[in-house]
Structures are given as structure tokens and as C-alpha cells.
C-alpha positions as CSV (number, residue, x, y, z in Angstrom):
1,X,8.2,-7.5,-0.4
2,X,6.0,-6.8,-3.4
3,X,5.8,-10.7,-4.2
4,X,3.9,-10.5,-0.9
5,X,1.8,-7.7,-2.1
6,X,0.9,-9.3,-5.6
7,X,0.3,-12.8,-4.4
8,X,2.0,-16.2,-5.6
9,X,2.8,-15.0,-9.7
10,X,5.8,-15.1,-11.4
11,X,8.4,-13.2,-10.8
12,X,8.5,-11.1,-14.0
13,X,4.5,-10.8,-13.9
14,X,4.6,-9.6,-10.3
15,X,7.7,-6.1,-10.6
16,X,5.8,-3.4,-11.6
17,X,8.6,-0.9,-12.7
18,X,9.2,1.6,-9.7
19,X,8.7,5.4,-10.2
20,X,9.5,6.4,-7.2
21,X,10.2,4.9,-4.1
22,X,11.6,5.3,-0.5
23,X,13.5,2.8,1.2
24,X,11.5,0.8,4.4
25,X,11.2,-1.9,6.1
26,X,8.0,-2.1,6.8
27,X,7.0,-3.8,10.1
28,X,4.9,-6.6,10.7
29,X,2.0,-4.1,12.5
30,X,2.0,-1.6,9.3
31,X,-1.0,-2.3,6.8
32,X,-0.9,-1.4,3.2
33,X,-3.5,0.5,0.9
34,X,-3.0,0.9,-2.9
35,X,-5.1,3.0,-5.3
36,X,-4.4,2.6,-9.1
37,X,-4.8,5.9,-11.3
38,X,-8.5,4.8,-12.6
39,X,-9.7,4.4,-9.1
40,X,-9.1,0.6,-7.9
41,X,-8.2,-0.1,-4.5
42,X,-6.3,-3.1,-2.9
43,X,-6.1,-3.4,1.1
44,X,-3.7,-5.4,3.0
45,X,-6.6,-7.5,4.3
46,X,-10.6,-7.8,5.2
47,X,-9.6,-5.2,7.9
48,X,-8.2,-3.0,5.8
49,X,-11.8,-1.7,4.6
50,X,-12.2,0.1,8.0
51,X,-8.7,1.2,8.2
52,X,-9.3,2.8,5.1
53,X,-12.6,4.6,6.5
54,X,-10.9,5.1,9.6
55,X,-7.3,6.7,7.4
56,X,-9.8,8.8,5.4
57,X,-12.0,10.5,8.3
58,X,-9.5,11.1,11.3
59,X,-6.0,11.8,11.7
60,X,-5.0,8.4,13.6
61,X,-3.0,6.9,11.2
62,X,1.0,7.8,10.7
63,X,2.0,7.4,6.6
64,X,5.4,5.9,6.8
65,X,5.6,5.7,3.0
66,X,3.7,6.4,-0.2
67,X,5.4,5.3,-3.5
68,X,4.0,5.3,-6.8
69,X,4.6,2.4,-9.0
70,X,3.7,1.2,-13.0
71,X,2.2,-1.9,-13.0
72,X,3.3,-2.9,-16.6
73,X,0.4,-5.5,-17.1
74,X,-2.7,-3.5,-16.2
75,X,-0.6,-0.2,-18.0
76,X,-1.5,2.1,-15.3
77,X,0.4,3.8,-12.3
78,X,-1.0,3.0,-8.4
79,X,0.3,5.0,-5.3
80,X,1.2,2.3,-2.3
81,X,0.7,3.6,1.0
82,X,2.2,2.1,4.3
83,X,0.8,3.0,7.6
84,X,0.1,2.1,11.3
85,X,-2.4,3.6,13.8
86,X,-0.5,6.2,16.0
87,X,0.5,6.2,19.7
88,X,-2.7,7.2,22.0
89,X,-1.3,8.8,24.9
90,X,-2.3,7.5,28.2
């Protein structure tokens, strides 16, 4: 799952040491958002940037999990959200 997160590196280079984390599958309708400790943000896709407006300024989305991770290369923590727009009712 996180070699899908981090892209095509290494094994080694790609495990940032979990803090803390909670077990999930995510599902293939979920999107991610990550935001390091100084600030940087990485999206699941192009989408992503409204999602992330849209996750900010309403209460549409449901957080399935956050989990805050070391990434031992860049030396700093990130929190890794997973998410998925909720049910409308009809």
C-alpha cells in the first residue's frame, strides 16, 4: 500500500517508520491526503486539490483513517488521511 503512495522507489527508500497506525483496507473509491509537519501536501491525484477544498469547507467527507508516519529521508513526520465523500440521502 505505501509503495503505491510513494511511487516506483526502492523498497527501503520508500517505509517511512510507522508511529502510529490503524489497520484498513482502504477501498478503491477512498482518496488520500498527506500533510508533512513543515506544511507540504501530497493528494492522491489532480482531483485531489478540490477534495481537499471541498474536505476543508464542508462536512462531506467521512475520515476512515489518519496515521502519522516518519519519513526517515526527508526527517520529518506527515499525518496520512484516508477518506471518501459520504452518503447523500435521497
Amino acid at each position: 500500500m505505501l509503495g503505491e503512495i510513494f511511487g516506483s522507489k526502492s523498497e527501503e527508500e520508500q517505509m517511512p517508520e510507522v508511529i502510529e497506525v490503524y489497520e484498513v483496507q482502504p477501498k478503491e473509491n477512498w482518496k488520500w491526503i498527506s500533510v508533512s509537519e513543515h506544511g507540504g501536501i501530497r493528494l492522491s491525484d489532480n482531483e485531489s486539490y478540490s477534495y481537499l477544498r471541498d474536505f476543508v469547507n464542508s462536512e462531506k467527507y467521512h475520515i476512515h483513517v489518519m496515521k502519522m508516519l516518519y519519513d526517515a529521508r526527508k526527517k520529518e513526520k506527515f499525518y496520512h488521511i484516508w477518506f471518501e465523500e459520504k452518503e447523500t440521502e435521497k
